[in-house]
py3Dmol code that shows the C-alpha trace and the ligand (Angstrom):
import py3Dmol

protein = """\
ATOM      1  CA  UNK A   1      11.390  20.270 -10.157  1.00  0.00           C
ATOM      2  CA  UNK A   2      11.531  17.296  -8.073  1.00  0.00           C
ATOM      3  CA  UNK A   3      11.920  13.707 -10.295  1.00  0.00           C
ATOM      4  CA  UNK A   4      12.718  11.164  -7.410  1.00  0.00           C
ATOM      5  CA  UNK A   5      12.409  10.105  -4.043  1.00  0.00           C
ATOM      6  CA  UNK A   6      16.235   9.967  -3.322  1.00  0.00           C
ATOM      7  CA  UNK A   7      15.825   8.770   0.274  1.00  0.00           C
ATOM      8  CA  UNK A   8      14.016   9.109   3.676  1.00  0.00           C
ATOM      9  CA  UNK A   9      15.270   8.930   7.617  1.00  0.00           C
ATOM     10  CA  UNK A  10      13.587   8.126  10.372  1.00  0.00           C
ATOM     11  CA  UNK A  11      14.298   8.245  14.275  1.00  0.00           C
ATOM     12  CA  UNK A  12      12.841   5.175  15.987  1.00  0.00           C
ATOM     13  CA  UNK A  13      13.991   3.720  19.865  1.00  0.00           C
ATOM     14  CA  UNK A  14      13.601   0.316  18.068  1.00  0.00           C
ATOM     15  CA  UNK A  15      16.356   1.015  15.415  1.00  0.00           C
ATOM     16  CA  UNK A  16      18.185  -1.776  16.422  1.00  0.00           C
ATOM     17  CA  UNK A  17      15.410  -4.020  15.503  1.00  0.00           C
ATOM     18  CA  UNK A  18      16.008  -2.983  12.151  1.00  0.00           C
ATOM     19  CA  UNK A  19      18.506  -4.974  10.671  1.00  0.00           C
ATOM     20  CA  UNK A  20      16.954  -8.554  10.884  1.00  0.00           C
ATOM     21  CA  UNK A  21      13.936  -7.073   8.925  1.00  0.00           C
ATOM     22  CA  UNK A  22      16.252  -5.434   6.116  1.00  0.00           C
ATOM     23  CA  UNK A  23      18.833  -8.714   5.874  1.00  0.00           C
ATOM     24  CA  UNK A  24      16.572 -11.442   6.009  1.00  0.00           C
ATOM     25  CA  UNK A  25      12.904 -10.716   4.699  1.00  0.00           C
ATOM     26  CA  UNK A  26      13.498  -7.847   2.290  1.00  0.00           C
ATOM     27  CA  UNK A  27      17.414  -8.646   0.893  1.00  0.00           C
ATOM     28  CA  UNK A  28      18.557  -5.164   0.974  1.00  0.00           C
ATOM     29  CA  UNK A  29      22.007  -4.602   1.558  1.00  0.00           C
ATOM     30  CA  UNK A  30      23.003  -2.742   5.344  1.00  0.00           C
ATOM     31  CA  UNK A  31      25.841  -0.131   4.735  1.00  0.00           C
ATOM     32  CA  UNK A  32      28.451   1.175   6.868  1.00  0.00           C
ATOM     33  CA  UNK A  33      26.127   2.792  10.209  1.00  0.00           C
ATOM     34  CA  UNK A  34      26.329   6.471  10.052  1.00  0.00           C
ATOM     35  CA  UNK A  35      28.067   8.632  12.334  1.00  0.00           C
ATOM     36  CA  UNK A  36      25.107   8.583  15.385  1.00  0.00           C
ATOM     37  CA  UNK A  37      24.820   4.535  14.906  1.00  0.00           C
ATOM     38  CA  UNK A  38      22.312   4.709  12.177  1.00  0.00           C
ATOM     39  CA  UNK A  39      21.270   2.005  10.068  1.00  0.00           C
ATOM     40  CA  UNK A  40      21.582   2.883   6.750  1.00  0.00           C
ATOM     41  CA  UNK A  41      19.734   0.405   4.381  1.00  0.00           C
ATOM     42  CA  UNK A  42      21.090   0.462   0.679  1.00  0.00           C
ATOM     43  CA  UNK A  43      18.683  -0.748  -2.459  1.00  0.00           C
ATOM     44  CA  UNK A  44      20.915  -0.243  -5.160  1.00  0.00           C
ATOM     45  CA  UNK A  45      24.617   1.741  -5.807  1.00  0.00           C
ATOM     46  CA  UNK A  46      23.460   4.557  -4.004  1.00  0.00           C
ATOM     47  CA  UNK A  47      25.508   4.729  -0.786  1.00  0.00           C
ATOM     48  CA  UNK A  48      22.206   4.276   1.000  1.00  0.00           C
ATOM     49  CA  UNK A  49      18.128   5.382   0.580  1.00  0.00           C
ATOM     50  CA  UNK A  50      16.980   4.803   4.250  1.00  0.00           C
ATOM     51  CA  UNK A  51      18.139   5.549   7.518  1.00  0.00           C
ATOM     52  CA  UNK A  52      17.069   4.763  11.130  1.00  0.00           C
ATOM     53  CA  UNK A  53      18.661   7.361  13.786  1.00  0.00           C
ATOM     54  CA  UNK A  54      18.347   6.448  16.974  1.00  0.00           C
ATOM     55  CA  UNK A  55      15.640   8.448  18.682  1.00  0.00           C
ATOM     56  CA  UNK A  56      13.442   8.677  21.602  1.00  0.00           C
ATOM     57  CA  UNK A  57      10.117   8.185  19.940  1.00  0.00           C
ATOM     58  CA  UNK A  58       9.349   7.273  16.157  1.00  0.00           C
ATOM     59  CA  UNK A  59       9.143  10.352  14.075  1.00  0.00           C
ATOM     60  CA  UNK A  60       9.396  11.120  10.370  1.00  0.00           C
ATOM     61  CA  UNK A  61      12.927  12.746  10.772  1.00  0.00           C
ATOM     62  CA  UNK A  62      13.312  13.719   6.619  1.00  0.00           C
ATOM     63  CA  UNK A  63      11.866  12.909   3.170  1.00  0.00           C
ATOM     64  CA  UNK A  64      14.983  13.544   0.485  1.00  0.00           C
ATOM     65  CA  UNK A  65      14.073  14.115  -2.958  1.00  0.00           C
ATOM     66  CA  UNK A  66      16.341  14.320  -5.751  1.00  0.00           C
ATOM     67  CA  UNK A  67      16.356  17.044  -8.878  1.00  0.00           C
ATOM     68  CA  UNK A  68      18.107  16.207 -11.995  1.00  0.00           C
ATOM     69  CA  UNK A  69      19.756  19.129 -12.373  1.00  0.00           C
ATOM     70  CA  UNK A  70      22.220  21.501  -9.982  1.00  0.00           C
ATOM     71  CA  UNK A  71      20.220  24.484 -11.409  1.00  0.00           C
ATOM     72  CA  UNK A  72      16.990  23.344 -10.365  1.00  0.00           C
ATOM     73  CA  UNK A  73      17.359  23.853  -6.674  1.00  0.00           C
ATOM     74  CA  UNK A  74      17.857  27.548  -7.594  1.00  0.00           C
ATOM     75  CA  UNK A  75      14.204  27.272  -9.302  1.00  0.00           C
ATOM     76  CA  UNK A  76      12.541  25.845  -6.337  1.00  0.00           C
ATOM     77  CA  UNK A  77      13.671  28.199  -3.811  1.00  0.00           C
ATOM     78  CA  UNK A  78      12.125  30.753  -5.919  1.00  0.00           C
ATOM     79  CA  UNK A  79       8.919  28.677  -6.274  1.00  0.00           C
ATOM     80  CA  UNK A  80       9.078  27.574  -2.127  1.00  0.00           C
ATOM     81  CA  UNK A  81       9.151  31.579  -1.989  1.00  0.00           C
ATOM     82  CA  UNK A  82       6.167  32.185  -3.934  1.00  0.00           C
ATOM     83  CA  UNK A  83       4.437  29.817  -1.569  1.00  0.00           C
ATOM     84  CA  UNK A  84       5.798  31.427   1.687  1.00  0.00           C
ATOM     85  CA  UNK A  85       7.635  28.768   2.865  1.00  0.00           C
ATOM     86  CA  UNK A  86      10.675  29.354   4.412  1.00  0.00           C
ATOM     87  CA  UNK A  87      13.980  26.866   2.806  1.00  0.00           C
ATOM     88  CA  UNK A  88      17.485  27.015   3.617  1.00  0.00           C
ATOM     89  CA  UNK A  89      20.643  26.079   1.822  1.00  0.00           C
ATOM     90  CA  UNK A  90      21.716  23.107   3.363  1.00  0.00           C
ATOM     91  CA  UNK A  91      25.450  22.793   4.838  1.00  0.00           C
ATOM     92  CA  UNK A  92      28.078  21.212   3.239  1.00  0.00           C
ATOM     93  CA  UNK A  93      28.038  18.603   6.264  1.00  0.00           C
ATOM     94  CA  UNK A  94      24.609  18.323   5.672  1.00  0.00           C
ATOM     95  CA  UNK A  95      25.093  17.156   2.193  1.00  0.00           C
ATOM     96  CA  UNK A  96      28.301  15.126   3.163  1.00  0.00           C
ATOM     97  CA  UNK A  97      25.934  13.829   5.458  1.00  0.00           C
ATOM     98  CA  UNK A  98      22.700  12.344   3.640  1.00  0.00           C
ATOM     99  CA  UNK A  99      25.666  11.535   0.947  1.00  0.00           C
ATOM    100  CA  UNK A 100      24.497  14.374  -2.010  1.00  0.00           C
ATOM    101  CA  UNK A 101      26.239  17.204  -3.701  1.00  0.00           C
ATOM    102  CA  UNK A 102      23.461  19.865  -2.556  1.00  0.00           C
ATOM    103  CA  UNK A 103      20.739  19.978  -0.572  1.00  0.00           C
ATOM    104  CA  UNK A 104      17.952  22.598   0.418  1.00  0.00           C
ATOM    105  CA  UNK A 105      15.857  22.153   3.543  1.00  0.00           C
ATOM    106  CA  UNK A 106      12.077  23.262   4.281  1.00  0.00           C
ATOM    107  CA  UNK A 107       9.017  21.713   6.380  1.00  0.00           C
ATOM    108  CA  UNK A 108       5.721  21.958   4.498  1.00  0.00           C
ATOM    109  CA  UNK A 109       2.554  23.014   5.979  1.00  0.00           C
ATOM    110  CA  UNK A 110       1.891  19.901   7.651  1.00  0.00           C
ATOM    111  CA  UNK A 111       5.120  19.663   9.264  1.00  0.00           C
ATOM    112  CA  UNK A 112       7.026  17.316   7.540  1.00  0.00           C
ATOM    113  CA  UNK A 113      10.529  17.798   6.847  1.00  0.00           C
ATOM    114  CA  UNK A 114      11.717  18.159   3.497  1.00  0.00           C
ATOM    115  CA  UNK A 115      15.635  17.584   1.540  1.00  0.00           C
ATOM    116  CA  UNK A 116      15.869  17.964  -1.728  1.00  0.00           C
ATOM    117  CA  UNK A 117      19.199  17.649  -3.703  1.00  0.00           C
ATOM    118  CA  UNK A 118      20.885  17.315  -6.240  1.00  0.00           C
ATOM    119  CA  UNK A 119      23.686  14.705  -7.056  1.00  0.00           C
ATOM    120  CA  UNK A 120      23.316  11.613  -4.742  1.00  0.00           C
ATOM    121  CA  UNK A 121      26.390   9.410  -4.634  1.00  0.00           C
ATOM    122  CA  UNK A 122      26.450   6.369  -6.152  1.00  0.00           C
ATOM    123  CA  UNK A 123      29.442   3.262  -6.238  1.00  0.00           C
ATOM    124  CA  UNK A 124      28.852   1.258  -9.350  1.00  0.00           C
ATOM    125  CA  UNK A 125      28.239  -2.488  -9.159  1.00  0.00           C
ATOM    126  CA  UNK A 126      28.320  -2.035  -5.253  1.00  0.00           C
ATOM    127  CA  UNK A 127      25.098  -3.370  -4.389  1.00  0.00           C
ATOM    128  CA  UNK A 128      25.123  -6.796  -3.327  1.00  0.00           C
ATOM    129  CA  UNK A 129      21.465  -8.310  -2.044  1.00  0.00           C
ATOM    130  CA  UNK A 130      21.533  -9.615   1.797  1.00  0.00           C
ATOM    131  CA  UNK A 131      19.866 -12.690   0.499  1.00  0.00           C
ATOM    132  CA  UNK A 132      18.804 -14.183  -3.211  1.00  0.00           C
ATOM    133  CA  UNK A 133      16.900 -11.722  -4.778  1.00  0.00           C
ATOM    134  CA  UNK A 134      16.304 -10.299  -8.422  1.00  0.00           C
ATOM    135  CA  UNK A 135      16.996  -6.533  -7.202  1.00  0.00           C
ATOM    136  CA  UNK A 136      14.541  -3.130  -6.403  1.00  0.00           C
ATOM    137  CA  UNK A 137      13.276  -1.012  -9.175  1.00  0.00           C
ATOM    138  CA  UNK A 138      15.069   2.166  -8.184  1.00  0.00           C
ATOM    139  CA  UNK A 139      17.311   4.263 -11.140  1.00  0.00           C
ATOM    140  CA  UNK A 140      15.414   7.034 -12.928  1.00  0.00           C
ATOM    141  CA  UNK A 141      12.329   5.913 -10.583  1.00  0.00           C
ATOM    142  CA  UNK A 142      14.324   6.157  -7.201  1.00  0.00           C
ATOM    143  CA  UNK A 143      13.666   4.534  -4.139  1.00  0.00           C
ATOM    144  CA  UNK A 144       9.824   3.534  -4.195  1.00  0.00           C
ATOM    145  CA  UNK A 145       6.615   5.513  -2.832  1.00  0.00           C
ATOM    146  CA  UNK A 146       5.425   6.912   0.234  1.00  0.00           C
ATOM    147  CA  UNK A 147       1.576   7.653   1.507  1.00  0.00           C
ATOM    148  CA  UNK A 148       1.548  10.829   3.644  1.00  0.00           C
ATOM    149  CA  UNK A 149      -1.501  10.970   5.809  1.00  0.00           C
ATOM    150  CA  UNK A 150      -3.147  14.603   5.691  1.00  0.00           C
ATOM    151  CA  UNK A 151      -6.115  16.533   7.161  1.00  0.00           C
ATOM    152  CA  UNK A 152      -6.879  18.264   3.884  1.00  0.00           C
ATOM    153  CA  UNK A 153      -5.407  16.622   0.909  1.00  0.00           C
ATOM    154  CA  UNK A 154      -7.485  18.630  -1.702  1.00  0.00           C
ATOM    155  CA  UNK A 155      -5.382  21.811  -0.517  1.00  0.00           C
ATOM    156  CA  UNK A 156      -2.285  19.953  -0.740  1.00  0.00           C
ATOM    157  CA  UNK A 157      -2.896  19.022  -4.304  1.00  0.00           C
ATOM    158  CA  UNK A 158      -1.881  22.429  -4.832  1.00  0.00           C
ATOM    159  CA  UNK A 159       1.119  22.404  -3.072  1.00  0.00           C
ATOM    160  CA  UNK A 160       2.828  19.086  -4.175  1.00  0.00           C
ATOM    161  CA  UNK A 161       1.974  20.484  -7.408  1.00  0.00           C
ATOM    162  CA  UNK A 162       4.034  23.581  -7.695  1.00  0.00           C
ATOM    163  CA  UNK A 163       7.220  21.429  -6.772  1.00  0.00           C
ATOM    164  CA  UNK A 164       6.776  19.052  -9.403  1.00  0.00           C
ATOM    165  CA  UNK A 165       3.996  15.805  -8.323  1.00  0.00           C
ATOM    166  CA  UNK A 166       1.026  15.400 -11.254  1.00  0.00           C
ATOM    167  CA  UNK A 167      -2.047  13.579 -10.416  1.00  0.00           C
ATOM    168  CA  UNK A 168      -1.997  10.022 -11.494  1.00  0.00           C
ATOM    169  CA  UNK A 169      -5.312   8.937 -10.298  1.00  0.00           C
ATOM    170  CA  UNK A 170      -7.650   9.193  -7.167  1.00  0.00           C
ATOM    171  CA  UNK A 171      -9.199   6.054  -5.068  1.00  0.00           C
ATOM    172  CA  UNK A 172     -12.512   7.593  -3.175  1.00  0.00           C
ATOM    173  CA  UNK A 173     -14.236   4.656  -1.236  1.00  0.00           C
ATOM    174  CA  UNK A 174     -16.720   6.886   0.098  1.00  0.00           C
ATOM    175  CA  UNK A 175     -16.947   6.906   3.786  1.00  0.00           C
ATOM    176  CA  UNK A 176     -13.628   4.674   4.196  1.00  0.00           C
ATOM    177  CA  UNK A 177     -10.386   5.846   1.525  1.00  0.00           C
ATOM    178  CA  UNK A 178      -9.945   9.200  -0.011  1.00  0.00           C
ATOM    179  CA  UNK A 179      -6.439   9.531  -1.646  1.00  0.00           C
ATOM    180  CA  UNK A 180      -4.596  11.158  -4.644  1.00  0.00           C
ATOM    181  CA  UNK A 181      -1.734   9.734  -6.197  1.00  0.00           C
ATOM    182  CA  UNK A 182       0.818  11.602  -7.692  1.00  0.00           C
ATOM    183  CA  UNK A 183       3.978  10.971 -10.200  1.00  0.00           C
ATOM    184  CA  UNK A 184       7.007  12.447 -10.858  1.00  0.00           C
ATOM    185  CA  UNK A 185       9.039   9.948 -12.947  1.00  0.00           C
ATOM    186  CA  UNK A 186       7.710   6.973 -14.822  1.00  0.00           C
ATOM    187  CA  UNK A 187       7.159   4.846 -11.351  1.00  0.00           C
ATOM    188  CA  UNK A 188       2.885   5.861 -11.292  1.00  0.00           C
ATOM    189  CA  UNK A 189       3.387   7.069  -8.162  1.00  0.00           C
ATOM    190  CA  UNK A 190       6.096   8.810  -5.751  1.00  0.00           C
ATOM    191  CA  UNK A 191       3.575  10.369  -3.596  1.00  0.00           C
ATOM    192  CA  UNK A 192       0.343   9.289  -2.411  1.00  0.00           C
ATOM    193  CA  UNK A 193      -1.965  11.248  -0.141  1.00  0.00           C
ATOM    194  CA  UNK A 194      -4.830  10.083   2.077  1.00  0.00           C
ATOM    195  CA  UNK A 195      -7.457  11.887   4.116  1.00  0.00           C
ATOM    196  CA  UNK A 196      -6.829  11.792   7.704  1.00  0.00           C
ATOM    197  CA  UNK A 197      -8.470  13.503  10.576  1.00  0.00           C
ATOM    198  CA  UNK A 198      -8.222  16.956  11.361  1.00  0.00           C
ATOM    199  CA  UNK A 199      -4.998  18.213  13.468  1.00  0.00           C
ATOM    200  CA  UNK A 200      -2.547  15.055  12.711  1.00  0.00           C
ATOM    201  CA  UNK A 201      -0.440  13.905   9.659  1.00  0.00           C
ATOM    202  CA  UNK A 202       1.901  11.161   8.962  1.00  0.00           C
ATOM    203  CA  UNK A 203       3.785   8.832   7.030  1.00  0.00           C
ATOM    204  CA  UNK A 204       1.707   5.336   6.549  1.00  0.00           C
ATOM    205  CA  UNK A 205       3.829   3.339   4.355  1.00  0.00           C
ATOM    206  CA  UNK A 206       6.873   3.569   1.972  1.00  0.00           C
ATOM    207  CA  UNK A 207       7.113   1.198  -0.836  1.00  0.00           C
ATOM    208  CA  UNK A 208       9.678  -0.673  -2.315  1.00  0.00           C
ATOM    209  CA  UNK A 209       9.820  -2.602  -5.512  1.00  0.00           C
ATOM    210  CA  UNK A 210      11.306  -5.564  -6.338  1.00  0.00           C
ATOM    211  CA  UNK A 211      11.978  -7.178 -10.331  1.00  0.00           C
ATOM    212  CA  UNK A 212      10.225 -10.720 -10.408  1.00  0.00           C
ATOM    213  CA  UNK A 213       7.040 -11.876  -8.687  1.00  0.00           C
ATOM    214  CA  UNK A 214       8.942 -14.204  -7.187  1.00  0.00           C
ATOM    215  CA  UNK A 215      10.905 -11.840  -4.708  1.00  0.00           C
ATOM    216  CA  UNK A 216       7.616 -10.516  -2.821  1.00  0.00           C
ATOM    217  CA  UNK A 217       6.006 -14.527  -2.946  1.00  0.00           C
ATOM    218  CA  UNK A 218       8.932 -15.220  -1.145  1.00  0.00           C
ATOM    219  CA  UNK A 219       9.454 -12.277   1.622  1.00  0.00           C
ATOM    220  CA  UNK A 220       6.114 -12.846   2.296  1.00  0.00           C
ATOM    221  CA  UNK A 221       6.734 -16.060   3.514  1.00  0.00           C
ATOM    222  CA  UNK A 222      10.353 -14.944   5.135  1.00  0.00           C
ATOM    223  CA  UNK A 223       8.224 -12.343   6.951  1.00  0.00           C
ATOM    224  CA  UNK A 224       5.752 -14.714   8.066  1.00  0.00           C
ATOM    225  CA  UNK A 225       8.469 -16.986   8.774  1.00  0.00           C
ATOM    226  CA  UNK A 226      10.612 -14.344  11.664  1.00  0.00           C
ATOM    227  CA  UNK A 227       7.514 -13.180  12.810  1.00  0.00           C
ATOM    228  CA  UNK A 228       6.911  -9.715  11.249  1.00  0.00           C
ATOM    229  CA  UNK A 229       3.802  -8.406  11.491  1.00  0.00           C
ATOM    230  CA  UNK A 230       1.475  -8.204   8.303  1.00  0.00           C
ATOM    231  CA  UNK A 231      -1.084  -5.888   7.951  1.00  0.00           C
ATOM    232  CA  UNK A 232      -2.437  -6.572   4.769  1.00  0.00           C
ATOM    233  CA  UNK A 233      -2.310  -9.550   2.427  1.00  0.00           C
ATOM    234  CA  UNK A 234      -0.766 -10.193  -0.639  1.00  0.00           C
ATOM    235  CA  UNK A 235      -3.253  -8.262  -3.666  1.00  0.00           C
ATOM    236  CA  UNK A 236      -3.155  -6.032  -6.335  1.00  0.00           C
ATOM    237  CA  UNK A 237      -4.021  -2.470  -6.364  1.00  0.00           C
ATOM    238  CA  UNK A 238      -6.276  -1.212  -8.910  1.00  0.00           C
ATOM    239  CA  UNK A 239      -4.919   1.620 -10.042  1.00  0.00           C
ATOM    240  CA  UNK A 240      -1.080   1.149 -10.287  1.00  0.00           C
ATOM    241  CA  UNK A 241      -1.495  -2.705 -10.333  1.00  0.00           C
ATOM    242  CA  UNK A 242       1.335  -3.399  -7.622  1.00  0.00           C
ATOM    243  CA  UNK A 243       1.041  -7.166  -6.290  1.00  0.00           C
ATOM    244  CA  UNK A 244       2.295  -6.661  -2.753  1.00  0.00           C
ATOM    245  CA  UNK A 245       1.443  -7.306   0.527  1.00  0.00           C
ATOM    246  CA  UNK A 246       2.223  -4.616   3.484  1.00  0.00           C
ATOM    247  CA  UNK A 247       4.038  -5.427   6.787  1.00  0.00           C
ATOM    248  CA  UNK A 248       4.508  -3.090   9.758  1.00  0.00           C
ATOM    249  CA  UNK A 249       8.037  -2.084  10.475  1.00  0.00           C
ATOM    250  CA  UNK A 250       9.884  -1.935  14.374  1.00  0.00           C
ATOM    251  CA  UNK A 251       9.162   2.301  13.782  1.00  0.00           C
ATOM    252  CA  UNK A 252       5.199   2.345  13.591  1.00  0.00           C
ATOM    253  CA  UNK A 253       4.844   2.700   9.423  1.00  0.00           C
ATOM    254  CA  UNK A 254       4.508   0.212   6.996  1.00  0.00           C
ATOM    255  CA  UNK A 255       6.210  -1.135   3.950  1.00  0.00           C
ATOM    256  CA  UNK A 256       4.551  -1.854   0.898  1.00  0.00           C
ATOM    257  CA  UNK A 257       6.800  -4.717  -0.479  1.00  0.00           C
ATOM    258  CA  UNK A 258       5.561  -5.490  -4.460  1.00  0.00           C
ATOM    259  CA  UNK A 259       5.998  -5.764  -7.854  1.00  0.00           C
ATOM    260  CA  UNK A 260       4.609  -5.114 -11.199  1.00  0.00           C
ATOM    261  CA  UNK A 261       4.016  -1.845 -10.696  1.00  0.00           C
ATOM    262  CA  UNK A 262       2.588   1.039 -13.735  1.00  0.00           C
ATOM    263  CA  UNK A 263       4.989   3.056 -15.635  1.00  0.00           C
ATOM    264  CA  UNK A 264       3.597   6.357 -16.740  1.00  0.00           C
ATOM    265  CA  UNK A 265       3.374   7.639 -20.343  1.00  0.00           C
ATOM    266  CA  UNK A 266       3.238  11.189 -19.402  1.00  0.00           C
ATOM    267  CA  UNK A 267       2.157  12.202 -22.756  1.00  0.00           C
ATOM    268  CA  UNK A 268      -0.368   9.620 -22.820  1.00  0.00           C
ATOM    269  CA  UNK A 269      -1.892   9.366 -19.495  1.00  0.00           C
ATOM    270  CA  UNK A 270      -5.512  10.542 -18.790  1.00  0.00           C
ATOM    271  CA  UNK A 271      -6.111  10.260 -14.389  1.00  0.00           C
ATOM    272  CA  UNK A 272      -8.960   8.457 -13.529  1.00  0.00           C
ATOM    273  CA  UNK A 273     -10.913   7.527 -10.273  1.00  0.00           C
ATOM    274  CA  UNK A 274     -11.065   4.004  -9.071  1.00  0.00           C
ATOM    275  CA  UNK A 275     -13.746   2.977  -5.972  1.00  0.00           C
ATOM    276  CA  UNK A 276     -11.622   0.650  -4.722  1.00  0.00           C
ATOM    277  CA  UNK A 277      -8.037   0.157  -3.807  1.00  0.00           C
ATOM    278  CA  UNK A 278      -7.359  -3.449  -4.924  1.00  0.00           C
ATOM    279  CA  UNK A 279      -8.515  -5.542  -7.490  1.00  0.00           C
ATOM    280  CA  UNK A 280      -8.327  -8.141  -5.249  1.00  0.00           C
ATOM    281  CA  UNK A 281      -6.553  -9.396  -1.609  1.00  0.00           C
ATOM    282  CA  UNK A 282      -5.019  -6.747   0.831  1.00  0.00           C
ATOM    283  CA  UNK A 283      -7.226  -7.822   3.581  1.00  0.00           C
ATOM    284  CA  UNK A 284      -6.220  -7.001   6.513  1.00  0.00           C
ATOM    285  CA  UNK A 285      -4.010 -10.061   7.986  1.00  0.00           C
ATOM    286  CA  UNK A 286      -4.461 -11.059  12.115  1.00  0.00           C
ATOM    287  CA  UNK A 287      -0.629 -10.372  12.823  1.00  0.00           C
ATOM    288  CA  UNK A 288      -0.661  -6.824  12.368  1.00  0.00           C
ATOM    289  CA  UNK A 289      -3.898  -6.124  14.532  1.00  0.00           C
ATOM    290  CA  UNK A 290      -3.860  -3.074  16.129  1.00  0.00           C
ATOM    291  CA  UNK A 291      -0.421  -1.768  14.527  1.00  0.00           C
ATOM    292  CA  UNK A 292      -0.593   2.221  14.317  1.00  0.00           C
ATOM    293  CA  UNK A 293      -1.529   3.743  11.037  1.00  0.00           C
ATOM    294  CA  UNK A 294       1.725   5.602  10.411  1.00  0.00           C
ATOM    295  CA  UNK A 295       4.194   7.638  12.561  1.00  0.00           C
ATOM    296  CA  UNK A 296       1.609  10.599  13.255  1.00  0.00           C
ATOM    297  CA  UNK A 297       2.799  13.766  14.832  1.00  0.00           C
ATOM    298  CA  UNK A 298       0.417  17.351  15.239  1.00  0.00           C
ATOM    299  CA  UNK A 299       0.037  19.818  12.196  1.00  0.00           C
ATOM    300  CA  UNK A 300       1.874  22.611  13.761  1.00  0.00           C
TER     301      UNK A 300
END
"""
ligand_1 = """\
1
FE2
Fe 1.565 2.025 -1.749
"""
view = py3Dmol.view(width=600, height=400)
view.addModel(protein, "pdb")
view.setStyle({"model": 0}, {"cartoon": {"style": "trace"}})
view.addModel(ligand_1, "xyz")
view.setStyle({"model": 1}, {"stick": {}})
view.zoomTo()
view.show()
């Protein structure tokens, strides 16, 4: 069953925007482009986690999860099968490609295209931060989160499920924010969901984590500093406890940039509700007025 998000890819017109964003608020390291001029952003020895294609309109291109064993791929195409969705084997080009051993392929009801493999590559001690920073909470925990907009996230409770997501908690601010969080390593969440309107879906935000406080006081003021727009204040959630703040990106989602976040004791852990989603702060900030929720495209 899935245990990571390994990486995602996007396709954005704006990808050359990209790089200032990466290098000089966030400190992540820019890798060697791929072969159609992608940026390729790396957080850690992993050859890279994100990549921008070039593209004629922003679109959630791929989300790539990672198993932790060859042998579980096998298990998941039998369980995708049981569901009656269609995956494929991926290509050995494929894999050479998003830089794993294997890879299967499938888009989920909502039309988002899934990868997941097995065996990312890593180079030890080859990260090296863009600018001072303490370093991202990947490893066992892999890249961060993302927050999947969907018209009906009660039915896909179900299916996240079967691959491999338990509930963490829900947030229900009734008439405003209904969304289910979901874990699948220690990190409390690697999948969020929230209620959208009928007939659309899309990614709103990815997360990344940083190791001190420090790091996110900081890009916060680097991003206010070049200009990037902020669309919601530094706060703290109130069910994972992240301190971040949230900036849009040149590609129409957001990144959650924090720290702090909860590790789950799986044997432990009892999911609650919360009525609110911070404890304090994330208001929304002036600068990212009128940014779009999240790259939306049509539920096939
Ligand atoms: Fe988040």
């Amino acid at each position: 069953m899935i245990t990571s998000l390994a990486y995602l890819g996007i396709k954005s017109p704006n990808k050359d925007e990209w790089p200032d964003l990466v290098t000089k608020v966030w400190g992540a390291q820019l890798a060697e482009p791929g072969p159609d001029g992608s940026v390729r952003v790396k957080f850690d020895d992993a050859l890279w986690r994100l990549q921008i294609h070039p593209g004629e309109q922003d679109e959630t291109a791929y989300i790539g999860w990672g198993v932790d064993h060859e042998e579980d791929l096998h298990a998941l195409l039998k369980t995708l099968a049981d569901l009656g969705v269609a995956a494929e084997v991926g290509s050995d080009e494929l894999a050479a490609e998003r830089a794993v051993n294997r890879i299967i392929t499938f888009t989920d009801p909502w039309g988002f295209r899934h990868e997941v493999t097995w065996g990312q590559s890593h180079i030890a001690c080859s990260f090296q931060p863009s600018r001072p920073i303490s370093g991202f909470v990947t490893g066992q925990q892999g890249l961060g989160h993302v927050l999947l907009l969907l018209p009906d996230i009660d039915q896909a409770h179900e299916f996240f499920g079967k691959l491999g997501f338990r509930l963490s908690d829900k947030i229900i601010v009734p008439g405003r924010l209904y969304a289910r969080f979901y874990h699948c390593n220690a990190r409390h969440h690697t999948l969020a969901l929230g209620q959208c309107p009928p007939g659309v879906a899309g990614l709103n935000h990815l997360m990344i984590q940083l190791q001190s406080i420090d790091d996110v006081g900081l890009a916060y003021e680097l991003a206010e500093e070049h200009g990037v727009p902020l669309t919601m204040t530094l706060g703290r959630h109130s069910n994972d406890r992240q301190f971040s703040f949230y900036h849009s990106t040149p590609s129409s989602f957001h990144v959650e940039y924090g720290y702090g976040g909860l590790e789950v004791d799986e044997e432990a852990w009892v999911p609650r509700v919360y009525d609110r989603s911070a404890i304090w702060g994330h208001k929304p900030h002036p600068s990212g007025k009128g940014r779009p929720m999240g790259i939306m495209h049509q539920v096939p």
